[in-house]
C-alpha positions in Angstrom: 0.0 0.0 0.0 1.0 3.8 -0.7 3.1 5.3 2.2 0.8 8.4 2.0 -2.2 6.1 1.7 -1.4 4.5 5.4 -0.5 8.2 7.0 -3.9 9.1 5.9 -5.6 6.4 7.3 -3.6 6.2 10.5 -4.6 10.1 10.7 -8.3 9.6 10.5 -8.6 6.4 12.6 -7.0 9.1 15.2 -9.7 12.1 14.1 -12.7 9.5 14.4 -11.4 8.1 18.3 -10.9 12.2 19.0 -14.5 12.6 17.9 -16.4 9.8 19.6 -14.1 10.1 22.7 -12.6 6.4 23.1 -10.7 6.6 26.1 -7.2 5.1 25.9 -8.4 1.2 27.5 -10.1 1.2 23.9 -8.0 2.9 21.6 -6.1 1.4 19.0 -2.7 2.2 20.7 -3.6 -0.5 23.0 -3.1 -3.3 20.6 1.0 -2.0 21.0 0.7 -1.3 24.9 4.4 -3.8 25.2 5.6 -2.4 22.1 8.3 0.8 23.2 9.8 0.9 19.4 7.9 3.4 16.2 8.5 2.8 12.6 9.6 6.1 11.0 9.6 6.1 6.8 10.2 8.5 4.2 13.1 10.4 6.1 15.2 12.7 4.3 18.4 11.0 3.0 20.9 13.4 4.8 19.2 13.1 8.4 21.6 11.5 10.8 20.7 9.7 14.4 21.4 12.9 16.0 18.5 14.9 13.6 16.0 11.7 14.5 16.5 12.2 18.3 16.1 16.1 18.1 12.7 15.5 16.7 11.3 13.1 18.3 12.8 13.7 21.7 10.0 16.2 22.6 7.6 13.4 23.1 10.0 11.6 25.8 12.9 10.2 26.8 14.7 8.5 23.2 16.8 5.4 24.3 17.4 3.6 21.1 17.5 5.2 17.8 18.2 2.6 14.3 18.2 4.2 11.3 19.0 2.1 8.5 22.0 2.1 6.5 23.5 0.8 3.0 26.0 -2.4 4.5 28.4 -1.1 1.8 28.0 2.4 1.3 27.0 3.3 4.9 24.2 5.9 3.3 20.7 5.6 5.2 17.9 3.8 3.2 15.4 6.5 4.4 13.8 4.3 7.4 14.4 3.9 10.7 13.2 2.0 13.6 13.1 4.1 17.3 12.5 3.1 21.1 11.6 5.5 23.8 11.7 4.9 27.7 7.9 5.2 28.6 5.8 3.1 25.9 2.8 5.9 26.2 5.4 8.2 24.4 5.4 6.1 21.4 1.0 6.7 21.2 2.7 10.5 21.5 5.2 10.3 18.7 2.5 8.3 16.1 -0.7 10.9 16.8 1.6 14.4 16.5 4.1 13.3 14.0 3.2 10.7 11.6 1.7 12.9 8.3 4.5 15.7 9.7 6.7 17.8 7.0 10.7 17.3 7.4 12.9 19.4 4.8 10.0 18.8 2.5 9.1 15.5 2.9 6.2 13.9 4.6 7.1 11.0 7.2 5.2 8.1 8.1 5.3 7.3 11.8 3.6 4.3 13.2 3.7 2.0 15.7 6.0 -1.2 15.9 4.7 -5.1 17.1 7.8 -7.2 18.6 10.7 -5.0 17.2 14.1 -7.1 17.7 17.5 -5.9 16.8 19.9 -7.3 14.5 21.9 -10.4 16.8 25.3 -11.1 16.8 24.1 -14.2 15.4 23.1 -12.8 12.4 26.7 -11.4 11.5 28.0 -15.5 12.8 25.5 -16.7 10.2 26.4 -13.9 7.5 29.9 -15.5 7.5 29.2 -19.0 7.9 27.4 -18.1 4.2 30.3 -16.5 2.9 32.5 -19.3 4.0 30.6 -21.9 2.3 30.5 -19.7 -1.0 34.4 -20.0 -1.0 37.3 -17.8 -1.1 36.9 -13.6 -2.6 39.1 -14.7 -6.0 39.5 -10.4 -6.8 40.5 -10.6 -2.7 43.4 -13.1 -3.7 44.8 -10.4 -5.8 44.3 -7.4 -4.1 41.5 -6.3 -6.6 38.0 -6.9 -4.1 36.3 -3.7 -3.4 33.7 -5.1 -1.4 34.7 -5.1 1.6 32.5 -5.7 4.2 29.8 -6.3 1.6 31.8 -8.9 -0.4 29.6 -12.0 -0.9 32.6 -14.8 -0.8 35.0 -15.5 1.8 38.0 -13.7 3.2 39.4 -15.2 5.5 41.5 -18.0 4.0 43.0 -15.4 2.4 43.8 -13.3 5.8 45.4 -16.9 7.0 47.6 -16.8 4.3 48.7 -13.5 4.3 49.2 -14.0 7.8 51.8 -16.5 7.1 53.9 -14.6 4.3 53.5 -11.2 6.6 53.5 -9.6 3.1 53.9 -6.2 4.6 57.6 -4.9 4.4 56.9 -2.8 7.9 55.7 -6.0 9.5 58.5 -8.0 8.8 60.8 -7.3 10.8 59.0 -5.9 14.5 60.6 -4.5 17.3 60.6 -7.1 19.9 58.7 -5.9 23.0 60.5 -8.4 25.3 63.8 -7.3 25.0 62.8 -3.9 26.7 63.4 -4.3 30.7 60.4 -3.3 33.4 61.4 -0.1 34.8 60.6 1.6 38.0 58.6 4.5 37.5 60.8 7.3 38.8 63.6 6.4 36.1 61.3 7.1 33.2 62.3 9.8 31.4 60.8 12.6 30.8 58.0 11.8 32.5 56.4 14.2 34.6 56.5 14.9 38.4 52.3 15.0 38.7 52.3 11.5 36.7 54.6 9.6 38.5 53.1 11.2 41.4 49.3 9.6 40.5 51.0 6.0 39.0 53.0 5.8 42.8 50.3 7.1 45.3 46.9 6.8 43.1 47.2 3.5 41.3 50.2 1.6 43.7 52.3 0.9 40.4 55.9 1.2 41.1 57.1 -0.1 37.9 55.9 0.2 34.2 55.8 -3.6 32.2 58.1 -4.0 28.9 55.0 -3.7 26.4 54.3 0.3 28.5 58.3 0.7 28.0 58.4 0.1 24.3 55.4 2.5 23.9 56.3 5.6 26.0 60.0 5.3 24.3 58.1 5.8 20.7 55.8 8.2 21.9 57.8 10.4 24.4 60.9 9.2 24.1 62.8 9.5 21.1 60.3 8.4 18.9 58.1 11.3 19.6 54.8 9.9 17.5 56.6 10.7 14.3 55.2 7.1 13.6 52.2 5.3 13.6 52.3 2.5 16.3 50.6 -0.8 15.9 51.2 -3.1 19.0 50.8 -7.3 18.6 50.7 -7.8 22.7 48.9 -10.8 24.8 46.1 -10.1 27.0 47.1 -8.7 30.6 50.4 -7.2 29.5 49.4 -4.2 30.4 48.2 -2.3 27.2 45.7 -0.3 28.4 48.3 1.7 30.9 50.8 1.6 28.2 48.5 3.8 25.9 47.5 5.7 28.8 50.4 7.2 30.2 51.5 8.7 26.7 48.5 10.4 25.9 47.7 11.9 29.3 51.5 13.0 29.5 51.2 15.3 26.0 47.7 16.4 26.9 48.5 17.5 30.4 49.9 20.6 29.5 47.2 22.1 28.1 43.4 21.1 29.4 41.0 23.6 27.3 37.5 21.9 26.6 38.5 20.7 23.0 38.6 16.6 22.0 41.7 15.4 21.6 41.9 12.1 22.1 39.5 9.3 21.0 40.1 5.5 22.2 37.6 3.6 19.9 36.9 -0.2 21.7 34.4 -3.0 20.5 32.7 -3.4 23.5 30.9 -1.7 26.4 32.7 -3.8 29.3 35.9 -2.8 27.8 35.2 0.6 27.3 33.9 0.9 30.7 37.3 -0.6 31.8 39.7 1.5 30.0 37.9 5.2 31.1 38.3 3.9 34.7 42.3 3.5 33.6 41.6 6.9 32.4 39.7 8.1 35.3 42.2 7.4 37.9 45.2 8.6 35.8 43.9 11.9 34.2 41.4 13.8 36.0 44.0 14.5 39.0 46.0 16.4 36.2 42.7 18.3 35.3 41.8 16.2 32.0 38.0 15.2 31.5 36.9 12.1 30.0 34.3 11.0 27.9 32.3 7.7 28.0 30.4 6.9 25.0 29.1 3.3 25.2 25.0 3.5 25.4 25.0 3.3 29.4 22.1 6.3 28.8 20.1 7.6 26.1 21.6 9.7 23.2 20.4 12.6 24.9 21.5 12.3 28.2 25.3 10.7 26.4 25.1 14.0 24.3 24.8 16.1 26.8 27.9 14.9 28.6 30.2 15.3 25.6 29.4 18.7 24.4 27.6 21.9 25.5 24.0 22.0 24.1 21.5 24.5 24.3 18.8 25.1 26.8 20.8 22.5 29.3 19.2 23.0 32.9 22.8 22.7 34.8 25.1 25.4 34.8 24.8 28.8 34.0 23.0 30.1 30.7 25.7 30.6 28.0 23.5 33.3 26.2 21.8 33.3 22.8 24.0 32.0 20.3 26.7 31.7 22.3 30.3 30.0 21.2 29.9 27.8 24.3 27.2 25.6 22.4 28.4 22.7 21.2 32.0 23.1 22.7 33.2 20.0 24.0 33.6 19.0 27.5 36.1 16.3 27.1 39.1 16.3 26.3 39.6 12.2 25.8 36.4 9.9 24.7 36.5 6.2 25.2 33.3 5.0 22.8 32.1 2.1 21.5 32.0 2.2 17.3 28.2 2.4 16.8 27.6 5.4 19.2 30.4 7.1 18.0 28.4 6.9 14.5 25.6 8.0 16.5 27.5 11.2 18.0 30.3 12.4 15.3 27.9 14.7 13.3 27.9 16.5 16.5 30.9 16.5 18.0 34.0 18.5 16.8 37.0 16.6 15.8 39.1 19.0 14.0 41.4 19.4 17.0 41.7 15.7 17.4 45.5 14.5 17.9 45.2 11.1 18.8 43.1 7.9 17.4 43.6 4.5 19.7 42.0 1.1 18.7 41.7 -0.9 21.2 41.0 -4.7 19.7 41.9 -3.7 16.1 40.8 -7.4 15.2 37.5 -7.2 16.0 36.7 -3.0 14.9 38.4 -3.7 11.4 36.6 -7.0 10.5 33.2 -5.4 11.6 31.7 -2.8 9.4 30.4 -1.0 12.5 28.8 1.8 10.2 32.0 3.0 8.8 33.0 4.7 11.6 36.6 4.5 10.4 36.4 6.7 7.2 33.9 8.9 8.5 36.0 9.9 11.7 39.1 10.3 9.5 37.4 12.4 7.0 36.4 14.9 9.5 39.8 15.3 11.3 42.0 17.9 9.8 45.2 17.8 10.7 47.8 13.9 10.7 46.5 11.8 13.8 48.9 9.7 15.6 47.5 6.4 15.9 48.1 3.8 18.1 46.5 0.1 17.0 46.9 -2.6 19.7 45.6 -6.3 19.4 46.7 -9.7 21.1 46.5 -11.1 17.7 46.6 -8.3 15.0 46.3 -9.0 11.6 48.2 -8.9 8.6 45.9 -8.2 6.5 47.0 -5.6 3.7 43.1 -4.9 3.6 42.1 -4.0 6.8 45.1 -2.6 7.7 44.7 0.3 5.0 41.3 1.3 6.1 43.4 3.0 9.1 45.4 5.1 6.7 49.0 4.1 8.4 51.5 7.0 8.2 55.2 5.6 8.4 54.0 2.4 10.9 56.3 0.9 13.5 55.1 -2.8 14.1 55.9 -3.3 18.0 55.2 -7.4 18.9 55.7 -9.7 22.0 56.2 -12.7 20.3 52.9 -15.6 19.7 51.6 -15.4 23.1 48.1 -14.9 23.3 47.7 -14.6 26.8 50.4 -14.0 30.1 50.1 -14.6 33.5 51.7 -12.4 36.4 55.2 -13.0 36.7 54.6 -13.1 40.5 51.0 -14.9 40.5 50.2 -16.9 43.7 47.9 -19.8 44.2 46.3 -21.1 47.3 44.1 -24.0 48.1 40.7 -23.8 50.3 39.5 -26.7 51.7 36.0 -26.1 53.5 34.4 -28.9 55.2 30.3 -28.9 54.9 29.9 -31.4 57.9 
């Protein structure tokens, strides 16, 4: 049926309840009364999540927003699918805006009956389907376009390139073991305030090889005149080893612009590395970020950058430069609400780009959040890409744009215990 035909008849289903005064136990809302998500159709081609939530956030509290995009070109298909926190505001949302204009066009908003996201599953399934069609043939010879979107397999060619470490910069790493652990007050360079919160803050006396290697490149002589990409097991101490770098470099100068942005797969993890962050910035007066949907858009928004007619604080004035500003000065965020955020946030003073898990962010799509943060940066980042198994992949590694790379690896371990790890034995009797 025409889109236009079911706003009309949505519309007067509406007009005749208004007339005979049904009460809401008999309305037709009812029939979605466990339903929180709207439908939203014919939307403009150049609206983003963040237009979405500015419309529809006047009739409550928007916790999910989906607006559906091209798997290959990342455009939006002119639908979208959006949840609020109190169901009632969905009956809200369908009466006031469905037949509404936006920049010319008229959208269709309507209820939705046992919306479910996209799984994880789904993506497992996707490439169980692209394993059985075989191997990408144009991926073989470095001609496949496709990408994410590519039909046929790539990852038996990964495996292999993994092998012949085709890469010139990868064949030869600098071997994070031979660096010795060092006790924090013989780092050099490093300042009095830092060593002060690594000592008396977070108890760590000495820094691990893998946070060695890293602040010599960065601080040390290396100076981030190269792009870093670390191959480092899980618990060798990553996280820090990032860490300390940035915060050093940023210290000096805490104005309200973003300058940092540590990119992560996951929410756990992200939550994990701004408590690193908490603990070892905010003492020397740097604000972090958290982007990683633990609150609506709104409410995340809000945190990040200064919008207008916010309650707390005082009133910036009418047009003021203040809007909009950022409030951060390092954001740890997940890929997709980075997506959801970057049309609003300014990156054109951002000077470093972390990713955390490479393995996992470049074999995921996640929206093109890659491309579209490095086409809005204006000036060379300095990158830093860490993994306990990063690929070799000519592919994936180009989406991040290297600039000169330095290939930093710990050997074939995966995974490391403590050097100094202690076990005991409990032995509780139940009689």
């Amino acid at each position: 049926m025409n889109p236009l035909t079911l706003v009309k008849r949505t519309q007067n289903i509406n007009a005749r309840e208004a007339a005979l005064g049904i009460g809401d136990q008999a309305s037709w809302h009812t029939k979605y009364k466990d339903s929180a998500y709207v439908f939203v159709g014919g939307i403009p081609f150049n609206l983003t999540e963040g237009d979405l939530l500015a419309v529809f956030a006047k009739y409550g509290e928007v916790v999910d927003v989906n607006l559906v995009r091209d798997k290959g070109t990342g455009k939006s298909k002119g639908f979208a699918f959006l949840a609020y926190e109190d169901q009632r505001s969905t009956n809200l949302a369908v009466d006031n805006l469905n037949g509404a204009q936006v920049l010319g066009r008229i959208i269709r908003v309507d209820h939705v009956d046992k919306y479910k996201k996209k799984e994880e599953e789904d993506k497992e399934t996707e490439q169980q389907k692209r394993e059985a069609r075989g191997v990408c043939r144009a991926f073989q010879r470095g001609e496949c376009t496709q990408g994410a979107s590519c039909k046929f397999s790539h990852d038996e060619q990964a495996c292999l390139i993994h092998t012949l470490a085709v890469l010139p910069w990868m064949r030869h790493p600098v071997d994070i073991t031979r660096c010795q652990e060092l006790p924090v007050c013989s780092v050099p360079l490093m300042k009095r305030r830092l060593q002060s919160v690594l000592e008396e803050n977070m108890g760590i006396s000495k820094l691990f090889p893998v946070q060695v290697a890293l602040w010599q490149e960065t601080v040390g002589p290396g100076d981030f005149e190269r792009d870093l990409c670390i191959n480092s097991p899980t618990g060798s101490g990553k996280t820090l080893a990032y860490a300390l770098p940035i915060v050093q470099n940023l210290s000096t100068d805490t104005g309200g612009r973003l300058r940092a942005l540590i990119v992560v797969p996951t929410r756990d993890l992200a939550l994990q590395v701004k408590c690193v962050f908490d603990t070892l910035a905010s003492p020397l007066g740097l604000r972090i970020g958290l982007a990683a949907g633990q609150s609506s858009l709104r409410h995340e928004l809000s945190s990040l950058i200064y919008l207008p007619g916010e309650d707390d604080g005082p009133d910036p004035g009418f047009l003021s430069p203040l809007w909009f500003q950022s409030k951060v000065d390092i954001l740890v965020a997940t890929p997709g609400r980075l997506v959801d955020h970057v049309n609003k946030l300014s990156l054109k003073h951002l000077r470093y780009l972390v990713v955390d898990e490479a393995d996992r962010l470049l074999r995921e799509d996640y929206q093109s959040w890659l491309p579209t943060v490095l086409k809005l940066t204006q000036s060379r980042l300095a990158k830093i890409v860490l993994s306990a198994t990063l690929t070799r992949d000519p592919g994936r590694l180009a989406q991040l744009n290297l600039h000169h790379p330095l290939f930093l690896s710990a050997g074939k371990m995966r995974y490391r215990l403590p050097e100094y790890l202690e076990c005991y034995k409990l032995v509780y009797d139940i009689a």
